[in-house]
TIDO-393891 format. One record per residue (C-alpha): y, x, z. Coordinates in Angstrom, 1 decimal, m for minus. Example, Ala and Ser with C-alpha at 12.3 -4.5 7.8 and 13.67 -1.06 7.14 Angstrom:
% TIDO-393891
<<m4.5, 12.3, 7.8>> <<m1.1, 13.7, 7.1>> 
***
This chain:
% TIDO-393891
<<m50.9, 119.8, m227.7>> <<m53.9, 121.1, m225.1>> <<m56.3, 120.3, m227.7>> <<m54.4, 121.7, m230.3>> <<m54.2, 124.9, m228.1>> <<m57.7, 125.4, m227.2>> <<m58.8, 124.4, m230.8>> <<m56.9, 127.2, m232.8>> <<m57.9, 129.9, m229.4>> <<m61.4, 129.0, m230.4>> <<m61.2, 129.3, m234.0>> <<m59.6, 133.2, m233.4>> <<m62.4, 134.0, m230.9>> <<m64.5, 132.6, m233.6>> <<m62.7, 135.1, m236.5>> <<m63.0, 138.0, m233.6>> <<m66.7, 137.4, m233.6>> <<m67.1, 137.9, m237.4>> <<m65.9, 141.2, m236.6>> <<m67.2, 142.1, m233.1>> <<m70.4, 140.0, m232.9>> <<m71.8, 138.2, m229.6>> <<m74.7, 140.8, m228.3>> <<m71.6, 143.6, m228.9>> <<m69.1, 142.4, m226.3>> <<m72.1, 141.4, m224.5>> <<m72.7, 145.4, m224.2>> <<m69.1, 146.1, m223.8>> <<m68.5, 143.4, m220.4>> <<m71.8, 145.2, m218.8>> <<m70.6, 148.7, m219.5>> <<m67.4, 147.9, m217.6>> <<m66.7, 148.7, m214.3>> <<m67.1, 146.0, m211.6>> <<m64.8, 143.4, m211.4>> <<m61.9, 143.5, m208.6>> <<m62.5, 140.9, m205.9>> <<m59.6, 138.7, m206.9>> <<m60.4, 136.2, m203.9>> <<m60.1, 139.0, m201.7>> <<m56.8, 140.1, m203.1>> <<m55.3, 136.1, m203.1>> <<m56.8, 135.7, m199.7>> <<m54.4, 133.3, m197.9>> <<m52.2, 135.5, m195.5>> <<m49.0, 135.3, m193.9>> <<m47.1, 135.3, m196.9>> <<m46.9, 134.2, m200.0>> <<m48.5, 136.2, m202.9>> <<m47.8, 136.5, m206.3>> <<m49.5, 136.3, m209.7>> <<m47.0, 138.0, m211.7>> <<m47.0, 137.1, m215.9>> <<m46.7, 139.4, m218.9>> <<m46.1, 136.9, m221.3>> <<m43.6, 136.7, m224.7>> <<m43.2, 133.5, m225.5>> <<m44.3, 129.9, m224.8>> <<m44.2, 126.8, m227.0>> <<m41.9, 125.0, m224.8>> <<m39.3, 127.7, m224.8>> <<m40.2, 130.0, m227.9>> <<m39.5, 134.0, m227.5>> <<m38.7, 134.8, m223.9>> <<m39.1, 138.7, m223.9>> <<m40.3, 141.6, m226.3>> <<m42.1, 143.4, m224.2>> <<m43.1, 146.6, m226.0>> <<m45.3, 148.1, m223.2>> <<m47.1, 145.6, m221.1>> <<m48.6, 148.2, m219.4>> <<m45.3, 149.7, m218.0>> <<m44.3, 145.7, m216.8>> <<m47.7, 145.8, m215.1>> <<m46.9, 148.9, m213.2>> <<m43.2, 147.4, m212.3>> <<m45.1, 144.2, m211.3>> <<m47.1, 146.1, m209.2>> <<m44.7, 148.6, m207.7>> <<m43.1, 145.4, m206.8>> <<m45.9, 144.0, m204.4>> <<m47.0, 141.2, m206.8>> <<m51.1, 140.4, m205.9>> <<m52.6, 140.2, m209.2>> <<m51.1, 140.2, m212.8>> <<m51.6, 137.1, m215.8>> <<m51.8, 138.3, m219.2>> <<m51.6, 136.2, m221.9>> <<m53.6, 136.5, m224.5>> <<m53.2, 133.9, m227.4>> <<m51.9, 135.1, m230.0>> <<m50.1, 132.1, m232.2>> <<m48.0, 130.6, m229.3>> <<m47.6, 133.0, m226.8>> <<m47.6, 136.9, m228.9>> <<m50.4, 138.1, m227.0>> <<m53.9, 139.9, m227.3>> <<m56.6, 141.1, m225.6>> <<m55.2, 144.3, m226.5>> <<m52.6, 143.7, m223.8>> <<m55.0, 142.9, m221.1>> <<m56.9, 146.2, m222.2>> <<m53.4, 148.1, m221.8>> <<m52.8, 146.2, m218.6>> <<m56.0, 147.0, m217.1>> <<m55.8, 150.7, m217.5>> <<m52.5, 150.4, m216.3>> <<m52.8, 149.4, m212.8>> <<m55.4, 148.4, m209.7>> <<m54.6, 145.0, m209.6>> <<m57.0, 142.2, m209.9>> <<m56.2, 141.2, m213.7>> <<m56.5, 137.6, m215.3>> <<m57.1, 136.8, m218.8>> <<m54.8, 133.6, m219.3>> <<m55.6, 132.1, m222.9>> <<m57.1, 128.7, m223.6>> <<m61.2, 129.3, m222.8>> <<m63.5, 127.2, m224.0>> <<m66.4, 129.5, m225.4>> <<m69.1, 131.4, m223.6>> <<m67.7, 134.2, m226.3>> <<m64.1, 134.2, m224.4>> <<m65.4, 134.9, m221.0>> <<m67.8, 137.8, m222.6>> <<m64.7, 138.9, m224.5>> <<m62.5, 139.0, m221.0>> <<m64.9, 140.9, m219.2>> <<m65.3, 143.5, m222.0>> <<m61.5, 143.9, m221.9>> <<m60.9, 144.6, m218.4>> <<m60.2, 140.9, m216.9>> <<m61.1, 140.2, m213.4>> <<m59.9, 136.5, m213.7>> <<m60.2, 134.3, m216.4>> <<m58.2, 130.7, m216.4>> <<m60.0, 127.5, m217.1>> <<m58.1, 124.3, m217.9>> <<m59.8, 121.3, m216.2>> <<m58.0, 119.3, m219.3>> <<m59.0, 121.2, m221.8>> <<m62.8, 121.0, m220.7>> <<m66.1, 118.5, m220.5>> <<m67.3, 118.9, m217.0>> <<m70.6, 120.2, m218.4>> <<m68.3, 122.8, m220.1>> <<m66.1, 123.7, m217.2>> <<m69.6, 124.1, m215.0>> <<m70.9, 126.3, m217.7>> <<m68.3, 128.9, m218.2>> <<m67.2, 129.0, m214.5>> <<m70.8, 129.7, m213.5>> <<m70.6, 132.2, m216.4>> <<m67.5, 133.7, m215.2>> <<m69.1, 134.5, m211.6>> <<m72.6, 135.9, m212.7>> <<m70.1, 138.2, m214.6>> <<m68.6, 139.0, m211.3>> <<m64.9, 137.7, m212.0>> <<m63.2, 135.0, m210.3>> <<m62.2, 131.4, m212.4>> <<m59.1, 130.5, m212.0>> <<m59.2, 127.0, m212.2>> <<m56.3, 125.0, m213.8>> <<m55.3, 121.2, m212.5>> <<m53.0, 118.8, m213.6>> <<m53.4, 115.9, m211.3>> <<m56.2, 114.4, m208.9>> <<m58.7, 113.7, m210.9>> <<m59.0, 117.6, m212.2>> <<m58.8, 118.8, m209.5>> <<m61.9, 116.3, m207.9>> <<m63.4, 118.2, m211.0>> <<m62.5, 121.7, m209.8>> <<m63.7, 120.9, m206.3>> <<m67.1, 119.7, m207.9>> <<m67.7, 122.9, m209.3>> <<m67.2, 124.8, m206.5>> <<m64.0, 126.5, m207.3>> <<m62.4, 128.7, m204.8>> <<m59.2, 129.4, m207.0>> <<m57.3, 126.6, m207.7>> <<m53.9, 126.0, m209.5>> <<m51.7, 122.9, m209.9>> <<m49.5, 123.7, m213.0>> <<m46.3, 121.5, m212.9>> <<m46.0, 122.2, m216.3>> <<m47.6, 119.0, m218.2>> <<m50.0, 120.9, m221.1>> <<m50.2, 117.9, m223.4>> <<m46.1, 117.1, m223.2>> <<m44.5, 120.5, m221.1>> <<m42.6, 118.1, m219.1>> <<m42.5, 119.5, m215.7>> <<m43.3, 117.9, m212.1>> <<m41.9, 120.2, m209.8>> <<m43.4, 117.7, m206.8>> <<m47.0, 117.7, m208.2>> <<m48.1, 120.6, m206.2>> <<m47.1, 119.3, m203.0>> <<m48.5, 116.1, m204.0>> <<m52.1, 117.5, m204.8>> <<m52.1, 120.0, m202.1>> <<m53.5, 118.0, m199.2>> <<m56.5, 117.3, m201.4>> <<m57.4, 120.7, m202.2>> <<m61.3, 121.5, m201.2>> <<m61.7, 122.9, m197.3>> <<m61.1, 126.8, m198.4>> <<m60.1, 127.0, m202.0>> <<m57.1, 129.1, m202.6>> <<m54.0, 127.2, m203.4>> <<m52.3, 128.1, m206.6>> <<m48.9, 126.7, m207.9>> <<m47.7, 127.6, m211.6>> <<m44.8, 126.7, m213.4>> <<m41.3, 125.3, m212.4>> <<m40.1, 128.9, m211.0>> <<m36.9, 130.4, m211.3>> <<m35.5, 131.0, m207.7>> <<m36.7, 132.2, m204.8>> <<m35.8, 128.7, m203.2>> <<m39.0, 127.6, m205.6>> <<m41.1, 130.4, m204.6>> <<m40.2, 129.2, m200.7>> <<m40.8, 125.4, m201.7>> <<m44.0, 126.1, m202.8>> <<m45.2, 128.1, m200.0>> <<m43.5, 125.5, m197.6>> <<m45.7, 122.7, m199.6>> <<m48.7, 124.5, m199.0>> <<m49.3, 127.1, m201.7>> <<m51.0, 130.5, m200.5>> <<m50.6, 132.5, m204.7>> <<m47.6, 131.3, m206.9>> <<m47.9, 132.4, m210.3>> <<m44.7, 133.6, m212.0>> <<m43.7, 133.8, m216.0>> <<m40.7, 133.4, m217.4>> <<m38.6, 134.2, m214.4>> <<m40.1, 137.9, m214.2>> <<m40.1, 138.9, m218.0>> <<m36.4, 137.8, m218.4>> <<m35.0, 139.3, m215.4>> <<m35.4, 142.8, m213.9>> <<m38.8, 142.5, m212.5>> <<m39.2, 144.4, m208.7>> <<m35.8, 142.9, m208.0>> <<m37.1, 139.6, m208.9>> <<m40.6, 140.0, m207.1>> <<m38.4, 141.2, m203.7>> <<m36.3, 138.3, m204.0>> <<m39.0, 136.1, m204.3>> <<m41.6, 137.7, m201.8>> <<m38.7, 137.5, m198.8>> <<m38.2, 140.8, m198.9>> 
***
């Protein structure tokens, strides 16, 4: 299903391009603004932070929320204390766009991530000509050749990877290309069976300074404090946000 994923998210960059050719978004990412330190903003502190997700849908659970206005969740996410917000952007799976992170980038001051399924040098240019501060890489979904490539591309743009992990071997990878943002999604990409344990597995072997990230498996804030109490300085937060009313949620969940 990864493959499947990052196949079809190519072949609709590579329709986009038809339309909106490479030296264009080139232009468009360096007429943007600077990009928001995102490490700065996850910096481990002496609580937990959140990644807070506009997101629609999922192929493991279908339609989770309409979401009309992303740009008004995005301002509730932020009013809420979240740290940074997650925006999907594949369209065939998950309902989203790049016009989404555009709405949710004029929306707020948060750091912003582009979470789709990168595997083109098109796709970073594309996220930084829409606003993103982040963009996701899926060790999994990537070559190491590839994942030094676009996360070397991603910083001489000025954004931050986020880079994805779904056991110790990926993240080895991520640690050889220097990541400083590192996730461990419990959420198998190839199956979307979870492993709620993983992160606290994988989190003694993260590299000496890398953010710790932990996606997936949260519904309560006994999750949020489980991952925090395994180690995790960011969690990153979907489905439990979208289908519930979203500061109470982020209180709940950020102890307060």
């Amino acid at each position: 299903m990864l493959s499947e994923l990052t196949a079809n998210a190519v072949a609709d960059a590579e329709a986009r391009r038809a339309d909106r050719p490479l030296a264009e978004v080139e232009r468009a990412a360096q007429e943007r603004p600077a990009a928001i330190d995102a490490l700065a903003a996850l910096a481990p502190a002496d609580r937990v932070k959140i990644i807070a997700e506009v997101k629609r849908a999922s192929p493991s659970r279908g339609p989770l929320a309409d979401i009309p206005d992303p740009a008004a969740l995005a301002r509730e996410y932020e009013a809420g204390g979240a740290s940074a917000i997650s925006v999907l952007t594949e369209g065939r799976r998950f309902l989203g766009s790049l016009a989404d992170l555009e709405a949710v980038r004029a929306a707020v001051s948060l750091p912003v991530l582009r979470k789709d399924f990168i595997a083109t040098p098109y796709q970073v240019l594309e996220a930084r000509a829409s606003g993103a501060d982040l963009v996701l890489l899926i060790v999994g979904a990537l070559e190491q050749r590839d994942l030094a490539e676009l996360h070397a591309l991603i910083e001489q743009l000025g954004m931050t990877a986020l880079v994805e992990t779904h056991d110790a071997d990926e993240l080895a990878r991520a640690a050889d290309i220097g990541a400083r943002l590192i996730g461990v999604n419990a959420r198998n990409l190839s199956t979307f069976e979870l492993d709620r344990d993983l992160f606290g597995r994988l989190a003694p072997s993260f590299p000496d300074g890398a953010v710790k990230v932990a996606e997936s498996a949260v519904s309560t804030a006994d999750d949020v404090a489980a991952y925090r109490a395994a180690g995790a300085d960011v969690v990153l937060v979907g489905e439990a946000l979208v289908t519930s009313e979203p500061r109470e949620t982020l209180a709940r969940f950020l102890g307060e």
